[in-house]
ROSE-4610 file (N, C-alpha, C; in Angstrom, 1 decimal, always signed):
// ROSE-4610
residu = [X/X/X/X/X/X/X/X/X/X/X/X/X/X/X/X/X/X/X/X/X/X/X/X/X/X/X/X/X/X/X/X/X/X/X/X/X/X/X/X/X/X/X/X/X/X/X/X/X/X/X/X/X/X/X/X/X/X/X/X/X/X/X/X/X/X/X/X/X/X/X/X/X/X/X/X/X/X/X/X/X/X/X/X/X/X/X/X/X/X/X/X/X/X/X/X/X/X/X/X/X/X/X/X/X/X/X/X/X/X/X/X/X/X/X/X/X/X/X/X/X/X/X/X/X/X/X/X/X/X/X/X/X/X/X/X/X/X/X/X/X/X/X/X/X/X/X/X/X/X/X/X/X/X/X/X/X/X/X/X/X/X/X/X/X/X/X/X/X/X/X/X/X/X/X/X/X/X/X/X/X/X/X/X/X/X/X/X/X/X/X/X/X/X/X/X/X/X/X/X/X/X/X/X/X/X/X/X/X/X/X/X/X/X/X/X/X/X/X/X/X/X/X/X/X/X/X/X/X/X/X/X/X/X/X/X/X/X/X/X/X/X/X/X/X/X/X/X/X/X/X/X/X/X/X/X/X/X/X/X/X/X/X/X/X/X/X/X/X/X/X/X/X/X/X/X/X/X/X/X/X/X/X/X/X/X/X/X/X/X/X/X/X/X/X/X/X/X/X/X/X/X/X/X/X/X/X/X/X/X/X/X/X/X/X/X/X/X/X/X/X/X/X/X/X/X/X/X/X/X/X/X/X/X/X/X/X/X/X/X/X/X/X/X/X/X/X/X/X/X/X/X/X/X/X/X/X/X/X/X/X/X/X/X/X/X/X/X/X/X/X/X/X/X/X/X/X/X/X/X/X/X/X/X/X/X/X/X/X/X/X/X/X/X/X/X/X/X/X/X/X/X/X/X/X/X/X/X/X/X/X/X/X/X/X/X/X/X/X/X/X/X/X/X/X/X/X/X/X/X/X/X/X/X/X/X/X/X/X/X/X/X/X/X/X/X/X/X/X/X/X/X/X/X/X/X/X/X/X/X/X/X/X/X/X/X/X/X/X/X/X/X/X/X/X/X/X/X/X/X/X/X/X/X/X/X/X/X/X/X/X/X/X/X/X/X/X/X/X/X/X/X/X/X/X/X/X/X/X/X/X/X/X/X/X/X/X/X/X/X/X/X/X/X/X/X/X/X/X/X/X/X/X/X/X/X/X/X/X/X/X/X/X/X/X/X/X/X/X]
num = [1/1/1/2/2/2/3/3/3/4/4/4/5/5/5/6/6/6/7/7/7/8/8/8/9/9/9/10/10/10/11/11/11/12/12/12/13/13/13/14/14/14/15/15/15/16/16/16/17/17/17/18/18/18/19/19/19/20/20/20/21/21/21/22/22/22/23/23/23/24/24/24/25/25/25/26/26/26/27/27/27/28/28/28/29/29/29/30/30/30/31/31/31/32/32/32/33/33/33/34/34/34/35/35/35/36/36/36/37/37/37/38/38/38/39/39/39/40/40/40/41/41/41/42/42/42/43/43/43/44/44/44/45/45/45/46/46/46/47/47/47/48/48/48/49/49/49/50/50/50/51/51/51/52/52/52/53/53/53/54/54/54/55/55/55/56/56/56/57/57/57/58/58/58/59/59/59/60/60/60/61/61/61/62/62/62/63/63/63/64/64/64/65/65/65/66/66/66/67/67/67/68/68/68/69/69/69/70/70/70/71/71/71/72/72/72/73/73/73/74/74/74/75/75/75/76/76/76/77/77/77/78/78/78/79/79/79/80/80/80/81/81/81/82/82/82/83/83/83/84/84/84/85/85/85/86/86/86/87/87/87/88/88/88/89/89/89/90/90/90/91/91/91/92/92/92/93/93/93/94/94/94/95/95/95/96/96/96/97/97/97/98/98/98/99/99/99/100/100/100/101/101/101/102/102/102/103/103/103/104/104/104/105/105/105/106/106/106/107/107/107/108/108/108/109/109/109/110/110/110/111/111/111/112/112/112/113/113/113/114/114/114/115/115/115/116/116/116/117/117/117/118/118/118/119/119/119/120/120/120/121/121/121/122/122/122/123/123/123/124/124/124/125/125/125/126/126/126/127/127/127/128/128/128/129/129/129/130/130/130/131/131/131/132/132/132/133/133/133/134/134/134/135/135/135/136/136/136/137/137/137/138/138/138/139/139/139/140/140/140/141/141/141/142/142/142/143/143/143/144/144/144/145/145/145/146/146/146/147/147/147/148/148/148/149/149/149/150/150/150/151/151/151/152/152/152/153/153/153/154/154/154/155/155/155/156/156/156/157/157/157/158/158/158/159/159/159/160/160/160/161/161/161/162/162/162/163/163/163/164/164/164/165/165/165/166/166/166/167/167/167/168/168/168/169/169/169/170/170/170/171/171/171/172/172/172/173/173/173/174/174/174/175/175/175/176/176/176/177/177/177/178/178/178/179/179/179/180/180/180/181/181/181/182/182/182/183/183/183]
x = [-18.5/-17.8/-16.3/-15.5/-14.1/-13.6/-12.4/-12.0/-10.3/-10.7/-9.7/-8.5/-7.6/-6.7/-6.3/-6.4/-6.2/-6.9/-6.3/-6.7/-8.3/-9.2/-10.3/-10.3/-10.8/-10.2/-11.7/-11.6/-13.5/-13.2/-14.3/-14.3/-15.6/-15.6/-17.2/-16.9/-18.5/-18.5/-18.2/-17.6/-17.7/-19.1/-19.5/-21.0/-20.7/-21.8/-22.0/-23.2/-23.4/-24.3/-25.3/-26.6/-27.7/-28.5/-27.4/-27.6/-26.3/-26.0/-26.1/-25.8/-27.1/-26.7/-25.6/-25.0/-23.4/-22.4/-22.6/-21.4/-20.2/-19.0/-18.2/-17.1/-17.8/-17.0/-17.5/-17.4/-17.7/-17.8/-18.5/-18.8/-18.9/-18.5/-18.8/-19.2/-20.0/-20.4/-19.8/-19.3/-18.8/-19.7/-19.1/-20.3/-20.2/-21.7/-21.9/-20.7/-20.5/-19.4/-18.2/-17.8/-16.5/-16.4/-18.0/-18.2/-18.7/-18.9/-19.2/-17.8/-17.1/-15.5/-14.5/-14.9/-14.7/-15.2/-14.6/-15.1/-16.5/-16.7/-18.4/-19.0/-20.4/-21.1/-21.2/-21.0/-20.8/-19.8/-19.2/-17.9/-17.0/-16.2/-14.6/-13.4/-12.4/-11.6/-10.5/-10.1/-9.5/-7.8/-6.9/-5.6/-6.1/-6.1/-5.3/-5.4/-5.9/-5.7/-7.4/-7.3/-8.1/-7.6/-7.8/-6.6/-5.5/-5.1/-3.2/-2.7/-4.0/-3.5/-3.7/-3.1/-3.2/-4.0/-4.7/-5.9/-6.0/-6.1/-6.9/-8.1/-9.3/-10.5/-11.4/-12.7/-13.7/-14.9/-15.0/-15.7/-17.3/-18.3/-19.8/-20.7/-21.6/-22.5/-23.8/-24.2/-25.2/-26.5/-26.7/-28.0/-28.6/-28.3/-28.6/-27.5/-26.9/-26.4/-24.6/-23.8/-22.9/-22.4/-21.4/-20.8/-20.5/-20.1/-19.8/-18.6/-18.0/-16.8/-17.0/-17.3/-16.7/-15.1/-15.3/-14.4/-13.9/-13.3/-12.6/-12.2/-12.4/-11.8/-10.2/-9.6/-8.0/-8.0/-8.7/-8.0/-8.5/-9.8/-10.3/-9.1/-8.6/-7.5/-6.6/-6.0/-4.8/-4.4/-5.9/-6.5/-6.3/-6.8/-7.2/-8.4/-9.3/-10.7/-11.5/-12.7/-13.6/-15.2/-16.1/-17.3/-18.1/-18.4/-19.1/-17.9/-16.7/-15.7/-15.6/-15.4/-15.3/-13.8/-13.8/-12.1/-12.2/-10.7/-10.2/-9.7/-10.3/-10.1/-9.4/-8.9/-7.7/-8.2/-8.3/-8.3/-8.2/-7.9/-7.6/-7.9/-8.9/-9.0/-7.9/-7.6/-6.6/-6.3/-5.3/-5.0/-5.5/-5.6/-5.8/-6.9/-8.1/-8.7/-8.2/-7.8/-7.1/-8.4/-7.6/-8.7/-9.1/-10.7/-11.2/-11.1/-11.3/-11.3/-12.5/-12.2/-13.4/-13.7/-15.0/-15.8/-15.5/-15.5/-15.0/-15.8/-16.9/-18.6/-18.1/-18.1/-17.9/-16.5/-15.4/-13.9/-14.4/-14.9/-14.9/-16.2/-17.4/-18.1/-16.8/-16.2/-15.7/-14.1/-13.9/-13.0/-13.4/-15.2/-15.6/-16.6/-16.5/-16.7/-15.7/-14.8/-13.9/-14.3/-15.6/-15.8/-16.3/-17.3/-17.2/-16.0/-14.8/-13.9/-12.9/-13.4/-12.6/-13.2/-14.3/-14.9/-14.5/-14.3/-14.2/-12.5/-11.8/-10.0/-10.2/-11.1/-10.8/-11.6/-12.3/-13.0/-12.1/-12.4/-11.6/-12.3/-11.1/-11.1/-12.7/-13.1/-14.3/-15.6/-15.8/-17.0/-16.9/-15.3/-15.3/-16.1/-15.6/-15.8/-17.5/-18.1/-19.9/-20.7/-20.0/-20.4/-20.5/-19.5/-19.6/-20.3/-20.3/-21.5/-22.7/-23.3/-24.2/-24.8/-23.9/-24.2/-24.0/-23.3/-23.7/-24.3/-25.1/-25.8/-27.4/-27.6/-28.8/-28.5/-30.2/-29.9/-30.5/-30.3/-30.8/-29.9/-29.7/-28.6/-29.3/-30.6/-31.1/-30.7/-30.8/-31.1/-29.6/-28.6/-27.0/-26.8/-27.7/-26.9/-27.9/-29.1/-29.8/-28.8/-28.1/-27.0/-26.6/-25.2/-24.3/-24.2/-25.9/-25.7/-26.2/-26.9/-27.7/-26.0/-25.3/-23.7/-23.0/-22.6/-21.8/-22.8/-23.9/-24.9/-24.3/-24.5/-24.1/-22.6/-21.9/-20.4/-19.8/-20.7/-20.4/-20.8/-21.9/-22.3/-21.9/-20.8/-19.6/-20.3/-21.2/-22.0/-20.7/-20.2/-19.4/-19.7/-20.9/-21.3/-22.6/-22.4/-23.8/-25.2/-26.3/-27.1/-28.0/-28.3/-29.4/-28.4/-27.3/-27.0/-26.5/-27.2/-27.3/-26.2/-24.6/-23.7/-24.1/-24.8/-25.0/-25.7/-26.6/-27.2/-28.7/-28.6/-29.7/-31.1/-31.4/-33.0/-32.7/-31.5/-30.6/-30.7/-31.9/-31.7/-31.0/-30.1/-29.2/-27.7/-27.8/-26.4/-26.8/-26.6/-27.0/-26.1/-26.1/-25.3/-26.2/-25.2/-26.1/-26.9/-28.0/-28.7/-27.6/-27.6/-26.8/-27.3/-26.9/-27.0/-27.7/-28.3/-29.1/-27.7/-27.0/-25.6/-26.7]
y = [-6.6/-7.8/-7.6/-7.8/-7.8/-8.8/-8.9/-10.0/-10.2/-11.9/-12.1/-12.6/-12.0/-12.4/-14.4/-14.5/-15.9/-16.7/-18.0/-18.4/-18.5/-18.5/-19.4/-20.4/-21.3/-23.2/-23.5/-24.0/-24.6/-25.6/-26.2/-26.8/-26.7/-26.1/-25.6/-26.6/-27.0/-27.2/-25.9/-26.6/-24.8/-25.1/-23.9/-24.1/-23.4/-23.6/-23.0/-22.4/-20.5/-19.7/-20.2/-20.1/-20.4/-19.7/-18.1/-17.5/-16.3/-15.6/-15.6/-17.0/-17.6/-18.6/-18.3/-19.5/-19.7/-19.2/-18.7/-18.4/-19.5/-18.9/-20.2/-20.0/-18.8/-18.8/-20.1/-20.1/-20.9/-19.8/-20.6/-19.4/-20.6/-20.6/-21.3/-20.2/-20.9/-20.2/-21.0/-19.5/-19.9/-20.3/-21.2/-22.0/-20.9/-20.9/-20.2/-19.9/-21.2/-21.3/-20.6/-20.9/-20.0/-18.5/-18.1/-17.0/-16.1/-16.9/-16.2/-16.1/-16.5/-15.8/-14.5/-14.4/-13.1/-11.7/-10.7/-9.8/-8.9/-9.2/-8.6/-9.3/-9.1/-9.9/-8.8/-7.6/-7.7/-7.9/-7.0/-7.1/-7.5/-8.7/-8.5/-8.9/-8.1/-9.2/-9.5/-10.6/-12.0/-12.5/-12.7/-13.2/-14.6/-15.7/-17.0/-18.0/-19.1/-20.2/-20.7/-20.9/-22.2/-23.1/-24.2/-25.8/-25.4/-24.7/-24.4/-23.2/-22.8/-21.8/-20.4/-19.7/-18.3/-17.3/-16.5/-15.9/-14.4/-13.3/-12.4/-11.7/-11.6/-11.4/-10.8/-10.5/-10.1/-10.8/-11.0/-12.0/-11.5/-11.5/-10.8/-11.5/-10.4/-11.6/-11.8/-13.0/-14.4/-13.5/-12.8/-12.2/-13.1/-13.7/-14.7/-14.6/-13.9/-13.3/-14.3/-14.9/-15.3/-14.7/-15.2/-15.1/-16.0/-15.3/-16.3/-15.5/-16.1/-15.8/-16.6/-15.6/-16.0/-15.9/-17.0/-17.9/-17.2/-16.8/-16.5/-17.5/-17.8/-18.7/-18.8/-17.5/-17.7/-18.3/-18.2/-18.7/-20.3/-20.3/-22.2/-22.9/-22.1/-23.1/-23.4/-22.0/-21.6/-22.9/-22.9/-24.5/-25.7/-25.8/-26.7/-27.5/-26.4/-27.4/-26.9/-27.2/-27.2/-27.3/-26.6/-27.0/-27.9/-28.4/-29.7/-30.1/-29.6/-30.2/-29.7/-30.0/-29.7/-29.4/-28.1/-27.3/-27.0/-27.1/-26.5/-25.1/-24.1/-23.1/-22.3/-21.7/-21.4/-19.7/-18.6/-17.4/-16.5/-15.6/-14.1/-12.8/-12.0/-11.4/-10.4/-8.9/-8.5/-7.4/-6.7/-6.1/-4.7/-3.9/-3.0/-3.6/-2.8/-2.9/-2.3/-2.9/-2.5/-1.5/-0.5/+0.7/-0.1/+0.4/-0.4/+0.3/-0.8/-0.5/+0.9/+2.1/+3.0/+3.0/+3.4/+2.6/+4.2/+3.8/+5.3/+6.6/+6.4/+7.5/+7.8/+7.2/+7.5/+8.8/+8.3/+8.8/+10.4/+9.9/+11.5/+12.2/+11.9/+12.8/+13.4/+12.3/+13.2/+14.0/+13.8/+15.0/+16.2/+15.9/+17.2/+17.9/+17.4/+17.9/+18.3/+18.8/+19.3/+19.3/+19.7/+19.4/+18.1/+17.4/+16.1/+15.1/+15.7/+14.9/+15.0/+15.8/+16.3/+15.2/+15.1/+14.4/+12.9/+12.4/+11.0/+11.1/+12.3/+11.6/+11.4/+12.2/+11.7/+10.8/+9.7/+8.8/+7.7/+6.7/+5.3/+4.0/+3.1/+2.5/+1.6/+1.4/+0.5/+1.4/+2.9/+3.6/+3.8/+4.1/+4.4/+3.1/+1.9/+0.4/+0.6/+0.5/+0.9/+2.0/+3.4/+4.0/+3.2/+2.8/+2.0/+1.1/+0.4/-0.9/-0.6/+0.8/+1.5/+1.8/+2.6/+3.3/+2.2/+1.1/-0.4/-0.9/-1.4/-2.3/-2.3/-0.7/-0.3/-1.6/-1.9/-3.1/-2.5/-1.2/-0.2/+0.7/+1.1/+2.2/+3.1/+3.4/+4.6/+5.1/+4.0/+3.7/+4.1/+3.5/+3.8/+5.5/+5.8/+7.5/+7.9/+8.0/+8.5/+8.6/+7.3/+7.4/+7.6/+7.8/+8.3/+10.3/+10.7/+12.3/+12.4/+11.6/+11.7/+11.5/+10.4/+10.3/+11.8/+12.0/+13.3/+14.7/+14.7/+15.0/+15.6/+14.1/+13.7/+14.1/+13.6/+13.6/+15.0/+16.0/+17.9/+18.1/+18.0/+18.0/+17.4/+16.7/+16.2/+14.8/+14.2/+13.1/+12.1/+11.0/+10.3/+8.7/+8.7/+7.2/+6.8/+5.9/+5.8/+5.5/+6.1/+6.2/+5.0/+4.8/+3.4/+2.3/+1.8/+0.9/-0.3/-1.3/-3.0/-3.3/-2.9/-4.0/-5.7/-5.9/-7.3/-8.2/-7.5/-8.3/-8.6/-8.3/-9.4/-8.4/-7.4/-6.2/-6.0/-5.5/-5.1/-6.1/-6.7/-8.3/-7.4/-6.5/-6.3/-7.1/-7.5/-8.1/-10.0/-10.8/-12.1/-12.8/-14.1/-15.2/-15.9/-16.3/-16.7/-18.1/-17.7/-19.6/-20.5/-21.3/-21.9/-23.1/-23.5/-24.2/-26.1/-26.6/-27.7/-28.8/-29.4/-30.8/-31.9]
z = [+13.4/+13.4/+13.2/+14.2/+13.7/+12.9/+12.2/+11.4/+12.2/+12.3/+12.8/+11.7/+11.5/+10.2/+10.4/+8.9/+8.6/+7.7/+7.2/+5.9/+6.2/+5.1/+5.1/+4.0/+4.2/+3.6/+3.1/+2.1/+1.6/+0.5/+0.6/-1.1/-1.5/-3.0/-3.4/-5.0/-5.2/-6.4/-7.8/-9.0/-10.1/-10.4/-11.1/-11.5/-13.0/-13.6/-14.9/-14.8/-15.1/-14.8/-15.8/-15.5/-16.6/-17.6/-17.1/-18.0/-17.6/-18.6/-20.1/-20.6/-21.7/-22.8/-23.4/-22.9/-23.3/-23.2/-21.6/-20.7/-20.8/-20.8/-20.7/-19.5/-18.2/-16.9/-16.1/-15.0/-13.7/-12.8/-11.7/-10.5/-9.5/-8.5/-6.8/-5.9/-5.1/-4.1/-2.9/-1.8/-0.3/+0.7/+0.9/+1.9/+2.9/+3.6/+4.4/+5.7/+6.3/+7.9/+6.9/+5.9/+5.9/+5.5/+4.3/+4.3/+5.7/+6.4/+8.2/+8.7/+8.1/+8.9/+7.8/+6.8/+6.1/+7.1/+6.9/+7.7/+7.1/+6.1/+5.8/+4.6/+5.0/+3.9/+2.8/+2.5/+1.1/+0.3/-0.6/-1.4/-0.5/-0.8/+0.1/-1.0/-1.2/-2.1/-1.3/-2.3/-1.4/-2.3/-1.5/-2.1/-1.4/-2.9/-2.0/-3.2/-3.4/-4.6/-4.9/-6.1/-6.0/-6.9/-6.3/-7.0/-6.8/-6.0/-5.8/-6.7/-7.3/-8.7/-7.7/-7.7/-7.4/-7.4/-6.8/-7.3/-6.4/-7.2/-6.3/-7.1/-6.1/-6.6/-5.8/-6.0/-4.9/-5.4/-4.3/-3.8/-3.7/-4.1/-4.1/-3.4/-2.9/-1.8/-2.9/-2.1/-3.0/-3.0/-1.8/-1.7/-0.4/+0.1/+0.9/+2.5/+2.2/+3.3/+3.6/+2.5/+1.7/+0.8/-0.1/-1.2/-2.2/-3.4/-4.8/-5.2/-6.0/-6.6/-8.1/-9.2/-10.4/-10.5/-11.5/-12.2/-13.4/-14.0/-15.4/-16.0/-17.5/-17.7/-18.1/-18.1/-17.7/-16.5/-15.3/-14.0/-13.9/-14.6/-14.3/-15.7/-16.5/-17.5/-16.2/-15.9/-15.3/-14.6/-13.7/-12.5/-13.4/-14.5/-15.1/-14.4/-14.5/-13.7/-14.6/-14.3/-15.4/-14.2/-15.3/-14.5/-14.0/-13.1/-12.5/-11.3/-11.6/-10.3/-9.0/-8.3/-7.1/-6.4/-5.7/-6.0/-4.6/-4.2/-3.0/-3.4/-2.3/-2.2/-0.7/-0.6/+0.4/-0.1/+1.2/+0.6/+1.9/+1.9/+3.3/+2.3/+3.3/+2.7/+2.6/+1.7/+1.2/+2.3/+2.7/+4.0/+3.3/+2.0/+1.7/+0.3/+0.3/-1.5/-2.0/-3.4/-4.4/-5.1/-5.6/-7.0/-7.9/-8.0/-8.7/-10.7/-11.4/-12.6/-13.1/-13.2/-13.4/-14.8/-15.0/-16.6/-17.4/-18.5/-18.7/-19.5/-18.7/-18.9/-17.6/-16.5/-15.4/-15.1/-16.0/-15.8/-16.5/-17.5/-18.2/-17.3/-17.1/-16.2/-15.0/-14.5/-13.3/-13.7/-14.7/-15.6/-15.9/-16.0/-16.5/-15.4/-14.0/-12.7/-11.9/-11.9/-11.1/-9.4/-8.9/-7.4/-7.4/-7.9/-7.9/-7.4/-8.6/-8.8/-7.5/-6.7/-5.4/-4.5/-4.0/-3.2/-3.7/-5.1/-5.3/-5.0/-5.1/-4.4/-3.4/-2.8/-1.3/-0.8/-1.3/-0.4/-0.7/-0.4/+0.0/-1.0/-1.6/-2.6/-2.4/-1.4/-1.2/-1.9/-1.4/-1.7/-2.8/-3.5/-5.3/-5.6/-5.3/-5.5/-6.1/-4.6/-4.1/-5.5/-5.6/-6.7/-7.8/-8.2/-9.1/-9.6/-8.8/-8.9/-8.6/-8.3/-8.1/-9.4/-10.1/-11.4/-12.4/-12.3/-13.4/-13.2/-12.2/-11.8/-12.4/-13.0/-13.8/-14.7/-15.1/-16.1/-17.6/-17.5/-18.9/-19.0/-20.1/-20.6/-20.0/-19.9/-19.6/-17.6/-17.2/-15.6/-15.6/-16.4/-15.9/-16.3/-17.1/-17.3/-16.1/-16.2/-14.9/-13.4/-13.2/-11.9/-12.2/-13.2/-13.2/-13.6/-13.5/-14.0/-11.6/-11.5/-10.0/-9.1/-9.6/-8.9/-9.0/-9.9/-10.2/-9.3/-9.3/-8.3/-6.7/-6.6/-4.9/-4.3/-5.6/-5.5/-5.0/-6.1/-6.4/-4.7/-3.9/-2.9/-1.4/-1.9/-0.5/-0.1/-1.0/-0.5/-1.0/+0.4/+0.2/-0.4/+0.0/+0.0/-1.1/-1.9/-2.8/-1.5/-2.1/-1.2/-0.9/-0.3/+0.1/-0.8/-0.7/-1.3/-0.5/-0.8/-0.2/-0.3/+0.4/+0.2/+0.4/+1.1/+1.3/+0.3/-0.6/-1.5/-0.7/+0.4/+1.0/+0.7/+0.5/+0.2/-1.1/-2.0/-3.4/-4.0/-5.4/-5.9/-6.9/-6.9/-8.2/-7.6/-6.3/-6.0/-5.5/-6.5/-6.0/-6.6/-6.2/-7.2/-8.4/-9.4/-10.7/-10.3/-11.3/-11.5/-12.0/-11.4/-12.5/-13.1/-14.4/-15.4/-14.8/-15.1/-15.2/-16.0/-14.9/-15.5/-16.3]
């Protein structure tokens, strides 16, 4: 699918996730017609507003072949919206992905891999992205060192890309949008 550059325009209700008990972000989800004009259903991140407030973020797919965008609550103050409202949103995605934040079990393994750490300079901000959310997405301390010794693994071995991994969400239920909360 090519991506034709240019705004995409929505208005989504905020939601309140139903779990973690007593979350105090918001999250909307992109209606389908405008998440069909982003250039892919998985990760995309996005410069543009919501309520006129400024925003850059990435954007995760619902699992459903869409996306959601949590909310921080510096950016729903920033907005001054709150959950239950319904927000205009304006957004393009970003001309380059920005580097992602590396967790730092992950930094010091690849400190103390030297050919590993060769193969992660050279891949591209999206696949570091992908590892990442590969090796966190374990929902057990045990499951996250298990990836991240099987990552360092792959990495030593010139393997560029995490393996079998669902950018879309749609086979991978580690990538979905939250339940959200009962108004």
């Amino acid at each position: 699918m090519g991506w034709a550059s240019g705004m995409v325009s929505f208005r989504a209700r905020l939601l309140r996730p139903a779990a973690p008990d007593g979350a105090t972000w918001c999250f909307l989800l992109v209606p389908a017609a405008a998440s069909a004009k982003l250039p892919a259903r998985g990760m995309v991140t996005v410069d543009g507003t919501l309520a006129g407030t400024p925003l850059q973020a990435t954007l995760l797919p619902d699992g459903q072949g869409s996306h959601w965008l949590k909310v921080e609550d510096a950016l729903a103050q920033d907005a001054e919206v709150a959950a239950g409202q319904t927000v205009a949103v304006a957004m393009t995605p970003v001309a380059e992905e920005p580097e992602p934040i590396v967790p730092s079990d992950l930094r010091e393994a690849l400190e103390d891999n030297v050919v590993a750490r060769a193969t992660w300079d050279d891949i591209t901000a999206v696949s570091r992205r992908d590892w990442i959310f590969w090796i966190t997405s374990g929902k057990r301390a045990e499951t996250r060192a298990k990836r991240l010794g099987v990552a360092m693994d792959k990495l030593a071995k010139g393997n560029r890309r995490a393996c079998c991994f669902d950018r879309s969400g749609m086979y991978d239920k580690s990538q979905h949008a939250p339940k959200a909360a009962l108004d």
